[in-house]
C-alpha positions in Angstrom: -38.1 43.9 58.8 -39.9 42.6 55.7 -37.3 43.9 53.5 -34.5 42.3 55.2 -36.7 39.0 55.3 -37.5 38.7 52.1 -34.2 39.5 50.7 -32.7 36.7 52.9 -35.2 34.3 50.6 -33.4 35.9 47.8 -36.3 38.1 46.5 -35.1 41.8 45.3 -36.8 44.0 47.4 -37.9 47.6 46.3 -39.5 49.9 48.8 -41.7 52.5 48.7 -42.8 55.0 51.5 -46.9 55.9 50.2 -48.7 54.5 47.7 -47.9 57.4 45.2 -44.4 56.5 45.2 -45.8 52.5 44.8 -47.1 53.3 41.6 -44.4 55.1 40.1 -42.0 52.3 41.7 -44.5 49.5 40.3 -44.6 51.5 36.5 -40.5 52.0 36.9 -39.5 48.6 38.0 -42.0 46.3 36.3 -41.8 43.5 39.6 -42.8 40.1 39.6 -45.2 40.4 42.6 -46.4 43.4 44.5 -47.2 43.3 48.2 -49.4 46.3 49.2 -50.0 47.5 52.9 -53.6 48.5 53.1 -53.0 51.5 55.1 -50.1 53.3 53.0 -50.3 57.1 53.3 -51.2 59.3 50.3 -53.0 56.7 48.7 -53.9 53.1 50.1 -53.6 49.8 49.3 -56.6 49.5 47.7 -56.4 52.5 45.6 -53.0 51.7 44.7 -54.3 48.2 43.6 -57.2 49.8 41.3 -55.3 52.1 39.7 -52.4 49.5 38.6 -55.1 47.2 37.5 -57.1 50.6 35.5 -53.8 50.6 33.9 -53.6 47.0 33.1 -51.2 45.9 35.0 -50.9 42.3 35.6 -48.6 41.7 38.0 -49.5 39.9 40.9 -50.4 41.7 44.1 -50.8 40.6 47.2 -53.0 42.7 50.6 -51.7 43.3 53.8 -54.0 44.5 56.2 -54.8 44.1 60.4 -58.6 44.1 58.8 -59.6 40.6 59.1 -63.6 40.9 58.1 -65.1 39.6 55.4 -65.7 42.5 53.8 -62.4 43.8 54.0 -61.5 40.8 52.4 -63.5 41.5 49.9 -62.8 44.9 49.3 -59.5 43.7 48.2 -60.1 40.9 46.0 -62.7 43.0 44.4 -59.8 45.6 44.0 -57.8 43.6 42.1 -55.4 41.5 44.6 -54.3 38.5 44.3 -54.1 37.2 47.4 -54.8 38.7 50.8 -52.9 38.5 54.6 -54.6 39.6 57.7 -51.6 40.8 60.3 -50.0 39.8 62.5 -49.0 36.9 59.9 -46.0 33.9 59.7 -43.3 35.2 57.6 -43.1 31.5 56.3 -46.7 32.1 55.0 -45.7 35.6 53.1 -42.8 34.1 51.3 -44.7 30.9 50.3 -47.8 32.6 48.9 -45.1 35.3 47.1 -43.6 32.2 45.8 -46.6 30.4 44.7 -48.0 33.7 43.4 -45.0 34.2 40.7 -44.9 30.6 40.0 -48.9 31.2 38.6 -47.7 34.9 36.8 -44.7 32.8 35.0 -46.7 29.7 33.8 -49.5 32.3 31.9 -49.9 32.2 28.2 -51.5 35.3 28.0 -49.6 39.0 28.8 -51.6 42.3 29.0 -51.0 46.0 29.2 -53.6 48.7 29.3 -55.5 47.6 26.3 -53.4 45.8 24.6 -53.0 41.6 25.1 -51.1 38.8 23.7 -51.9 34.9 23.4 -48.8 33.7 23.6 -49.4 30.4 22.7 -51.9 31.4 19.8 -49.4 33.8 18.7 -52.3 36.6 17.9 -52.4 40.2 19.6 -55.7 42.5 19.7 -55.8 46.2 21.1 -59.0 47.5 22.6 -60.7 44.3 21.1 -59.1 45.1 17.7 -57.1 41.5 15.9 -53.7 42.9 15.0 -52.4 41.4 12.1 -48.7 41.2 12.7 -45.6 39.2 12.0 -43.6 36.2 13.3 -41.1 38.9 14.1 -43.4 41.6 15.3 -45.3 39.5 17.6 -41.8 38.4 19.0 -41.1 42.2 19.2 -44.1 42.8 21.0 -44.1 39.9 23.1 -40.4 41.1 24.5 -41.9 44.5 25.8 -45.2 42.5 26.9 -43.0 40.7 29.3 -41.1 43.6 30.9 -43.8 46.6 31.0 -41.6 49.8 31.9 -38.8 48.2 31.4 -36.0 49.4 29.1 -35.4 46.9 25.9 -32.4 47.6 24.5 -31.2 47.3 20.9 -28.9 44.5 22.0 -31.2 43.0 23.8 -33.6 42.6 20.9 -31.5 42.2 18.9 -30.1 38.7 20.8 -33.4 37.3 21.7 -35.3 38.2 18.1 -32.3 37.8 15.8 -29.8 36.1 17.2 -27.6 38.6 17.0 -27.9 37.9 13.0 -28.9 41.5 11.7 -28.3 45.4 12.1 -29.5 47.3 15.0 -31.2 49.8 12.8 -33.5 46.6 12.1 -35.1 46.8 15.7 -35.9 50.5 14.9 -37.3 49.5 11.9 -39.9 47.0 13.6 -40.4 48.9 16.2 -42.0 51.9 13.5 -43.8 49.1 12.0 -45.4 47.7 15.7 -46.1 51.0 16.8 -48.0 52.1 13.1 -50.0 48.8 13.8 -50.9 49.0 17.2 -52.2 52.9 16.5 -52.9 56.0 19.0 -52.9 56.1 21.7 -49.2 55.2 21.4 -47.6 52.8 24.2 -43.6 52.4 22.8 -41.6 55.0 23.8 -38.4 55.5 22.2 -35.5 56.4 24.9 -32.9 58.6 22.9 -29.5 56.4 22.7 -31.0 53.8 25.5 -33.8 51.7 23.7 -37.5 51.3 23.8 -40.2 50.9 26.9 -44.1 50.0 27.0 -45.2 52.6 28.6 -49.0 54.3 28.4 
């Protein structure tokens, strides 16, 4: 029901069954918001929730839950959710607080992943507290795969947004060897053989 609702306010909706196949989904699909049900098989909601945060995951996540005490409140904003909505709920209240929490993940100047963080605005980068000293182009680079964690960047696609289409594709190779040698072990850029590159720990 939620999934046909939701997509009727023009969200794309990806399921998943337990909260196992929520992380993987949540690593694979890199969404703008996440709305966990506290009691998913496997693993819960709020498990799910600590373990996407422990892996530095910013995306916004919003609790679902037929708990309605303060603690279990709690419990979730203490996991790492966003926002929290005791059942049975308005759908109109689900699809305005989804909407309002995108609206505050698009408007931040700062993007995080595991232990590695951007100021956008600043322009600097630091790794598990560490200033990285990189360039206008690296930081651009780095900034791409910031915004779209387990996500595939392609060549082209870096090769648009960085260069303007202005250069060779082996140059995005080239700064991706030089990003990955400055942001050191353990490494986070995959390279995807004849697809692109991924931030992926």
């Amino acid at each position: 029901m939620l999934t046909r609702t939701l997509s009727a306010e023009g969200f794309a909706v990806t399921v998943a069954g337990d909260g196992g196949a929520a992380l993987a989904a949540a690593e694979r699909f890199a969404p703008d918001v996440i709305v966990l049900d506290v009691a998913m098989p496997t693993l819960d909601g709020l498990a799910v929730c600590r373990r996407l945060r422990g892996k530095g995951l910013p995306t916004p996540i919003l609790m679902l839950t037929a708990r309605d005490a303060v603690q279990d409140r709690v419990a979730g904003l203490e996991a790492g959710a966003d926002d929290y909505l005791v059942k049975p709920f308005a759908v109109e209240e689900l699809v305005a607080r989804l909407r309002a929490l995108t609206r505050r993940g698009q408007v931040s100047d700062s993007l995080a992943y595991a232990d590695l963080s951007l100021d956008v605005a600043a322009r600097t980068a630091t790794r598990g507290g560490r200033a990285l000293e990189l360039t206008g182009r690296e930081t651009a680079l780095l900034e791409l795969l910031l915004r779209q964690p387990g996500r595939v960047i392609t060549r082209e696609q870096a090769l648009q947004e960085i260069w303007d289409d202005a250069a060779e594709a082996n140059v995005v190779d080239r700064y991706v060897t030089r990003l990955r040698r400055k942001l050191g072990d353990p490494p986070l850029i995959r390279t995807l053989r004849g697809t692109g590159f991924v931030l992926r720990a």
